[in-house]
N, C-alpha and C positions, 0 to 999 in steps of 0.2 A: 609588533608588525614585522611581517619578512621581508628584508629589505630587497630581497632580489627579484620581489614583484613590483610589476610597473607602478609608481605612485597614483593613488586617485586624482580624483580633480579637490581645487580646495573649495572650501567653504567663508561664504564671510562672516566676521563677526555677526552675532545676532542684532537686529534692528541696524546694521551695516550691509544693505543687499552689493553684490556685484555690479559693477555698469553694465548695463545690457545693450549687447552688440551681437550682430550676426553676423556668423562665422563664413567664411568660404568655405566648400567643400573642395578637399587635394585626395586629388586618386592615388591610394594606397597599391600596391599588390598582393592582394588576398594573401598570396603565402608569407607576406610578413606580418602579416595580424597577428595579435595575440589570439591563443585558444581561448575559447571559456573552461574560467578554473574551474571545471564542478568537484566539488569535494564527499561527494555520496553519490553514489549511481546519479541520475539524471534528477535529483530531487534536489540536491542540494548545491548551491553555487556560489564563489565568493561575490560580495560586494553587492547581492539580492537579497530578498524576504523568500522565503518558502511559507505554504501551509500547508495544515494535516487537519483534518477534518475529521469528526467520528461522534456517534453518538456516544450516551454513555454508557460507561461500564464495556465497552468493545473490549480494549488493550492496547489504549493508543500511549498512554504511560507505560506501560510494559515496554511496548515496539520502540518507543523511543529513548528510554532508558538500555535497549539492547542495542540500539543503532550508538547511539553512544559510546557504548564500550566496543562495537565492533571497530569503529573510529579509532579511538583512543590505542585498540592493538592491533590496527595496522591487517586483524582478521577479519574477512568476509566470512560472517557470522551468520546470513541469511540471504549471501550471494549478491548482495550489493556492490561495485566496484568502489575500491577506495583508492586513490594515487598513494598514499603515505600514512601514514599514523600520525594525528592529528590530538590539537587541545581543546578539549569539548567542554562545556560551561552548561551546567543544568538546571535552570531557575525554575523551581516546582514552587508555585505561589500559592500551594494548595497541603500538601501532606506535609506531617512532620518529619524532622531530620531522619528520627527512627525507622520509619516506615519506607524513607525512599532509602537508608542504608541495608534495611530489610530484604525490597527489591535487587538493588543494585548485587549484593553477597549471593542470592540466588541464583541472581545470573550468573556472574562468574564462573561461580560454582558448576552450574547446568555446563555451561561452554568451555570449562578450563583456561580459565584467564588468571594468570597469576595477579595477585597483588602487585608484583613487581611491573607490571605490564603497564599500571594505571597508574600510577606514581607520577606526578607532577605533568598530567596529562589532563586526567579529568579532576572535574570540579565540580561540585554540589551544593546549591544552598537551597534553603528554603523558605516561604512567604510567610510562616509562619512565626519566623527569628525577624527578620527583616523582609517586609514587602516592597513592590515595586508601583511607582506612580510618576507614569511618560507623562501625562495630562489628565487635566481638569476639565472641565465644563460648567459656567454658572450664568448669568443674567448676561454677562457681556460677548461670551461666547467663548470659545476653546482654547486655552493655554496649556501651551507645552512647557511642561514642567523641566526648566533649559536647568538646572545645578544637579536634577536629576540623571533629565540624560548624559549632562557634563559626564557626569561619575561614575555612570555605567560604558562612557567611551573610555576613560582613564583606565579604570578598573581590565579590560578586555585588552589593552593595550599593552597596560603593565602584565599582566599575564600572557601574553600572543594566543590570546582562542581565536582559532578557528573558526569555530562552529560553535554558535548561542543557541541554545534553547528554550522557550518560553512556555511554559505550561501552568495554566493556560493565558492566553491573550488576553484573553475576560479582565483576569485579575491584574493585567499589567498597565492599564488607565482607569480613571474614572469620569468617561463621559457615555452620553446615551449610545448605546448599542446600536439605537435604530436608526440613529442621527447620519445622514451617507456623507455629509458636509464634515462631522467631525470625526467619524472613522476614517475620511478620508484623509485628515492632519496625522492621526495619530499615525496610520500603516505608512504614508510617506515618510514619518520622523525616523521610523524602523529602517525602512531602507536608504534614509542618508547616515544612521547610524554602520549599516552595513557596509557602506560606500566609506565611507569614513576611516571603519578598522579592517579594512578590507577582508571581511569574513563572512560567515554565511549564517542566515538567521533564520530559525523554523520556528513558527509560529503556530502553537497547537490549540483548536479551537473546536467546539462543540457545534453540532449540528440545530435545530430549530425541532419540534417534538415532530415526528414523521406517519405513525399510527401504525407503526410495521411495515410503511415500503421502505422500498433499499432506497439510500441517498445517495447525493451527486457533492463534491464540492459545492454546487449553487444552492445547496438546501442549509449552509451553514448559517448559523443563528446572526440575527442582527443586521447590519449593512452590507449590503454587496460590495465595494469599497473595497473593503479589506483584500478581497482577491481579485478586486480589477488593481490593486497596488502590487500583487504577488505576483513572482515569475513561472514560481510553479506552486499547484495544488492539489495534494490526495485525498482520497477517502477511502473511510477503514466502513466496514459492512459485516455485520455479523453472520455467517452461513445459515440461512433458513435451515424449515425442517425437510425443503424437496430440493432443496441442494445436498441435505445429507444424507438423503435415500440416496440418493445419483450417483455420490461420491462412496456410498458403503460403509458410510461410519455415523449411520442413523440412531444405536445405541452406544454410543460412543459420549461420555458424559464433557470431556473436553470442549473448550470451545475455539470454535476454526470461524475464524475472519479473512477477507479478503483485502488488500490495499490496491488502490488503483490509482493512478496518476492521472486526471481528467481533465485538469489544465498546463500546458508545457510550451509556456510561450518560447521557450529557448532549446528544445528538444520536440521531436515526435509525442505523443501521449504513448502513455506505456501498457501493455497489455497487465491485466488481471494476476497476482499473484496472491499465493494464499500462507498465511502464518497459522498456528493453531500454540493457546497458553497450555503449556503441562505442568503439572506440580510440582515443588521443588520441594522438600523437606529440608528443614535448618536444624542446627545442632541442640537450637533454642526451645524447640518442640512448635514452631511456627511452620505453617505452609504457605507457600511463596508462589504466584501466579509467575512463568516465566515463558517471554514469546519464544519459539524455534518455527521456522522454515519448515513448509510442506506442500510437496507438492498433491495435485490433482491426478488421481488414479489413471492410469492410461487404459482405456477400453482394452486397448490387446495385448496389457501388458502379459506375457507367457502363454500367446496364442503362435503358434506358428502357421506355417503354408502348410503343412503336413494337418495341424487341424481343420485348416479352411478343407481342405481337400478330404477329410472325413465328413465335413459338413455336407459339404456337395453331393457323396455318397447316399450317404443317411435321409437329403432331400431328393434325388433319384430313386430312390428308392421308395419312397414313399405316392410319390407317382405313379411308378410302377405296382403299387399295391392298392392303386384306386383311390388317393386318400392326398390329392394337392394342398400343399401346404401352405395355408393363408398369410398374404401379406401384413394386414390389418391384427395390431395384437390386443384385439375387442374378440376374436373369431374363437374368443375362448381354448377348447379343447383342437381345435384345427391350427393355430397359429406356426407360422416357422419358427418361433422364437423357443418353441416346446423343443424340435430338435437337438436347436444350439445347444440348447442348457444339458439334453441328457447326452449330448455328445461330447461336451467341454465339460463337465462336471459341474454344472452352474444350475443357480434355483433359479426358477421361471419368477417366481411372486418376489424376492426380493432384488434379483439382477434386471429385474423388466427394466427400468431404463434405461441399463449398460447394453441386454441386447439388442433390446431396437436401432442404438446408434449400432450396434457391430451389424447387424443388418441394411441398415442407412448407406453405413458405408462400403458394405460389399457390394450394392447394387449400385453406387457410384462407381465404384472401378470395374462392374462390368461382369464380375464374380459370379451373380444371381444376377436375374430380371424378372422383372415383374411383366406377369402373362394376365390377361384376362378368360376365367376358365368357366363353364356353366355346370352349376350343382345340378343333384335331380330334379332341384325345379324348376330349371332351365333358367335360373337367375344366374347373370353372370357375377362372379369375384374374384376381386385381384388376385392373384396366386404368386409362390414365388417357386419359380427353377432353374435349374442351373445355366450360367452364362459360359463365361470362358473357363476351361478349368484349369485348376491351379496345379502349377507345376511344380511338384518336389524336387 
């Protein structure tokens, strides 16, 4: 434990509760509070539970095996904020040793993390050598497994981790899932363990079967409990197959997920980022699924004002030849969206949903407007022509 963080509050012996007394409230002045220590961007915090949420097979093992090692050196790996390089503790109660040193070397490897870097930083075990059991569940009702947790605060102490990781939650008690009375003991036990070793503990857990919608933190499997106990909650979302037309990486065999933070009781919720797994090849002749950071294409990414202003052209012009350019991109052979493309260099059938937004957005700032214009047969349709023009 760092001793130069403010001490938690204690605990009393077990079946020894505290005298219960209430407290007077003394007006502090805010600027002497302590911060909150978050120790990962806004996800993770000392002295809380975090969770991750995700169905399966996403790359919520990958993502959190790389959040890891971004900790561990002190590198913002996937743009996370980290205060300091940190001692990370990886309890995978699911793969063997082999498999997550399999992972782990890939990474590295992917991100250029020396060995040197993770030396007496990170830590790995697996549920396979030695499992994990916080609590039971039988006839008489829910026992926390107290020589358990004893050993697991010892253990975290004698080492100063930082930051715990539980993969997955499932496997770290044994009582009903569905039970809100005893997930509620057990997610509490987590965060006075947190409180305890003053560190931060993420709590990686599986979602409920969904049939192909995207899920929320609330769609995670079992008791809701668990993240009315957590201070913050993500979820990980697989990219559909019209998010990856959208995005332009519709044959693109990789798989691109999204993490979102949709509970933050101690921060703002956080906007939508996106990871995608690439293959690592190992010396071993093994392939390695490994997360990296990526962003969402920018509609106008290498559009400039000089193209807007040949757009404008090319639809004056087109007016001028009898022949207004439809708003609506159903109007087939008519559409504005035909311009853009043979004017930017872009396919009409496969950038159709990038340029509708580039169109979206030029008539929000005024660029184009939408006119309403009458065909020959005197029906009228929305048209688009030029707004204000763009100045080079």
């Amino acid at each position: 434990m760092n001793a130069s963080i403010p001490q938690p509050i204690q605990f009393a012996p077990a079946n020894s509760p505290l005298p219960l007394r209430a407290t007077p409230f003394e007006w502090r002045d805010p600027a002497s509070l302590p911060a909150r220590r978050w120790v990962y961007g806004r996800h993770l915090i000392r002295r809380f539970t975090s969770v991750t949420v995700a169905p399966g097979g996403v790359g919520k093992s990958s993502l959190t095996i790389c959040e890891a090692l971004a900790m561990v050196s002190g590198k913002k790996l996937l743009g996370d904020e980290i205060p300091a390089p940190l001692r990370v503790w990886i309890l995978n109660l699911e793969d063997p040793r082999d498999e997550l040193e399999r992972r782990i070397a890939a990474t590295m490897l992917h991100h250029s993390i020396s060995p040197e870097a993770v030396v007496g930083r990170l830590f790995v075990d697996s549920g396979r050598e030695r499992g994990l059991c916080t609590a039971t569940q039988g006839r008489e009702g829910v026992h926390i497994n107290v020589p358990e947790v004893e050993a697991l605060v010892a253990e975290i102490e004698a080492r100063q981790i930082d930051v715990l990781i539980v993969d997955p939650f499932v496997s770290s008690h044994r009582v009903n899932e569905n039970d809100n009375g005893a997930i509620d003991l057990v997610a509490k036990e987590w965060g006075r363990v947190a409180e305890r070793c003053n560190c931060a503990i993420d709590l990686v857990h599986h979602t409920r079967k969904l049939g192909g919608e995207e899920a929320s933190s609330e769609n995670s499997r079992g008791a809701v409990a668990l993240l009315g106990a957590a201070r913050s909650a993500r979820v990980l979302n697989r990219m559909n197959d019209a998010q990856k037309a959208d995005a332009g990486v519709a044959d693109d065999p990789l798989t691109y997920f999204s993490v979102e933070r949709d509970k933050a009781n101690l921060a703002p919720p956080g906007k939508r980022v996106w990871r995608r797994m690439v293959s690592v090849n190992l010396a071993n002749g093994d392939s390695v699924g490994v997360t990296e950071s990526w962003e969402w294409p920018d509609d106008f990414d290498g559009i400039s004002v000089k193209d807007l202003l040949s757009v404008q052209n090319a639809i004056q012009a087109a007016w001028g030849a009898g022949s207004p350019p439809r708003a609506s991109n159903q109007a087939k052979s008519a559409w504005a969206g035909l311009i853009v493309a043979d004017v930017l260099g872009l396919d009409a059938n496969r950038d159709k949903a990038r340029i509708s937004r580039m169109l979206k957005t030029w008539i929000g700032t005024g660029a184009l407007r939408e006119v309403q214009h009458e065909d020959a047969k005197r029906n009228k349709r929305p048209c688009l022509e030029v707004g204000e023009w763009a100045t080079v």
